[in-house]
C-alpha positions in Angstrom: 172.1 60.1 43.0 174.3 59.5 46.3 174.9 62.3 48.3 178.8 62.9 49.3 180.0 62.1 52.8 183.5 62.6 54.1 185.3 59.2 52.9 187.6 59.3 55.9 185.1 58.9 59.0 185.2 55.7 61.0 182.5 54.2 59.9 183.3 54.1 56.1 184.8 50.9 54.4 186.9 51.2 51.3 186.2 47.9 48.7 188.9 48.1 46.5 189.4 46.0 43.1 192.3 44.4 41.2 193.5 47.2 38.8 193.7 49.7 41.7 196.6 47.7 43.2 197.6 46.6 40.4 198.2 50.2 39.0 200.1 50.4 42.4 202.9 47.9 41.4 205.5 46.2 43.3 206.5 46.7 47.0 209.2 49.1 45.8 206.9 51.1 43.3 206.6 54.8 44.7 202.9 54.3 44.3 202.6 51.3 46.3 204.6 52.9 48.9 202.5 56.1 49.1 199.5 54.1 49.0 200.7 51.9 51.8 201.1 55.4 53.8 197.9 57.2 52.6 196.4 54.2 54.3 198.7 54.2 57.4 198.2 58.1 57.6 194.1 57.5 57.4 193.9 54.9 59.3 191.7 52.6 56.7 191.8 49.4 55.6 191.2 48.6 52.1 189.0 45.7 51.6 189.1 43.4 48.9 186.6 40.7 47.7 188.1 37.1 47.8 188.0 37.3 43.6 190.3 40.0 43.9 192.4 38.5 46.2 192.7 35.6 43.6 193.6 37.5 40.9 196.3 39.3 42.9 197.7 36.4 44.0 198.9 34.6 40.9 201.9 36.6 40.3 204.7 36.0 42.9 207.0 35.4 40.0 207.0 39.4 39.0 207.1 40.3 42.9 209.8 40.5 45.9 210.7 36.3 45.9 207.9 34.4 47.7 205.1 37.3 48.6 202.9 38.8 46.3 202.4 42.5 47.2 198.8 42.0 47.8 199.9 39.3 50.8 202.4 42.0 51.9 199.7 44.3 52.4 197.3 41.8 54.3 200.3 41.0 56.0 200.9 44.8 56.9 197.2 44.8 58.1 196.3 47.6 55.4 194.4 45.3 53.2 191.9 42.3 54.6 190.1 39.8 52.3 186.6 40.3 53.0 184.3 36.9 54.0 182.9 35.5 51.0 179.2 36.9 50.5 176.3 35.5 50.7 174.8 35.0 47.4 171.5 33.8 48.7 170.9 37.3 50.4 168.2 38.6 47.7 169.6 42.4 48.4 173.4 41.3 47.8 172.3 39.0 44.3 170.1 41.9 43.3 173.0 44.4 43.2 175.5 41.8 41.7 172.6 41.6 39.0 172.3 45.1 38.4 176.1 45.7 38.6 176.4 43.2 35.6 173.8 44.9 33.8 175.1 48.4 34.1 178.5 47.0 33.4 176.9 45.1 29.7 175.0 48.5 28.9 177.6 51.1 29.6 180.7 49.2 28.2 178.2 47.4 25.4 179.6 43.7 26.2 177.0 41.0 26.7 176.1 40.2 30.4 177.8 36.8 30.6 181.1 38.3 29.7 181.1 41.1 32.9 184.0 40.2 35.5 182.7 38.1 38.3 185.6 40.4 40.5 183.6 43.9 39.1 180.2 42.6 40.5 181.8 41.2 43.7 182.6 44.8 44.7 179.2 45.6 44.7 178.2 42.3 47.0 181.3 43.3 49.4 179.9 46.8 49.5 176.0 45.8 50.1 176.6 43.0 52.8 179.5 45.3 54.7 176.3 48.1 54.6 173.5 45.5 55.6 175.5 43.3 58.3 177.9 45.1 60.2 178.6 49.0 62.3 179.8 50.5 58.2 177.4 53.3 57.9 179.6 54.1 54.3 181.4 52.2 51.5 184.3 54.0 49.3 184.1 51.6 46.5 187.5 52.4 44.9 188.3 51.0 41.0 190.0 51.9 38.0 187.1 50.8 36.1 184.8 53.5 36.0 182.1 51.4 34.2 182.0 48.9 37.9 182.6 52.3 39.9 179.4 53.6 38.5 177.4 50.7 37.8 178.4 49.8 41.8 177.2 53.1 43.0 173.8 52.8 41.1 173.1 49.1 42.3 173.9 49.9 45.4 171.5 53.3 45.7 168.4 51.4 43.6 168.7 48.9 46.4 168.2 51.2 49.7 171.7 52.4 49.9 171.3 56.0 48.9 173.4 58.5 50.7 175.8 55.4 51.7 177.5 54.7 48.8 180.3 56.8 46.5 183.2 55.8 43.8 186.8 57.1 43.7 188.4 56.7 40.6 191.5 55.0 41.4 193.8 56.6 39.1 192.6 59.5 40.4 193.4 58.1 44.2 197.1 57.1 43.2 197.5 60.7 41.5 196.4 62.4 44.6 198.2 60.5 46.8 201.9 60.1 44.6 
């Protein structure tokens, strides 16, 4: 199992998934605005896979006219779409595997029917680790199933110690 480490150091990126924003609500939901300022205050960026970003951006209809408050965030600077990863990297398709599988046993759903957007969390998490200055990744979902099954992919694959899962309930709790 990962050890803890302080979430808030520089060097820690926070991958964040659909239902945590979407649990969030509008730009004029209390909990979007606290975590707008939980962000601000930490100075983090919440990073999102571009399968997220798709499924958050399909609903301007229920938000303020014209921008979705996933764009108002990017365009705030406190959310970025992360680059799209790269599947052929044996370490990032390994943990996408094993995400999926985790995912099947846990929630007892057949492998082909696991959320492309839960196992992309785990191939933001892994390439942000393997390719750039992130010593940490905050993986942060309301899923606890893709929380866990990220964490464990991502230890059984040489992350140990680098790797941890906030319940995002919990997060918007904390923070509202």
């Amino acid at each position: 199992m990962s050890t803890p480490f302080d979430p808030f150091q520089e060097t820690v990126a926070w991958v964040a998934d659909t239902g945590f924003f979407i649990a969030c609500g509008r730009q004029e939901n209390n909990k979007y605005t606290a975590l707008e300022r939980f962000a601000a205050q930490n100075d983090l960026t919440f990073v999102i896979p571009q399968r997220v970003y798709e499924e958050l951006g399909g609903a301007p209809d229920r938000s303020t006219p014209g921008q979705t408050p996933i764009n108002s965030a990017l365009d705030a600077g406190w959310v970025r779409v992360a680059a799209e990863p790269e599947y052929a990297n044996s370490t990032v398709s390994r943990v996408m595997d094993d995400i999926r599988s985790y995912i099947a046993r846990s929630s007892n759903r057949p492998e082909d029917q696991i959320e492309k957007a839960d196992t992309a969390l785990g191939a933001v998490a892994a390439t942000l680790l393997d390719n750039s200055d992130v010593r940490y990744a905050c993986v942060v979902t309301t899923d606890t199933d893709a929380g866990e099954g990220t964490v464990a992919a991502l230890v059984a694959n040489g992350f140990e110690d680098r790797i941890q899962f906030r319940d995002g309930f919990e997060l918007i709790n904390e923070i509202t």
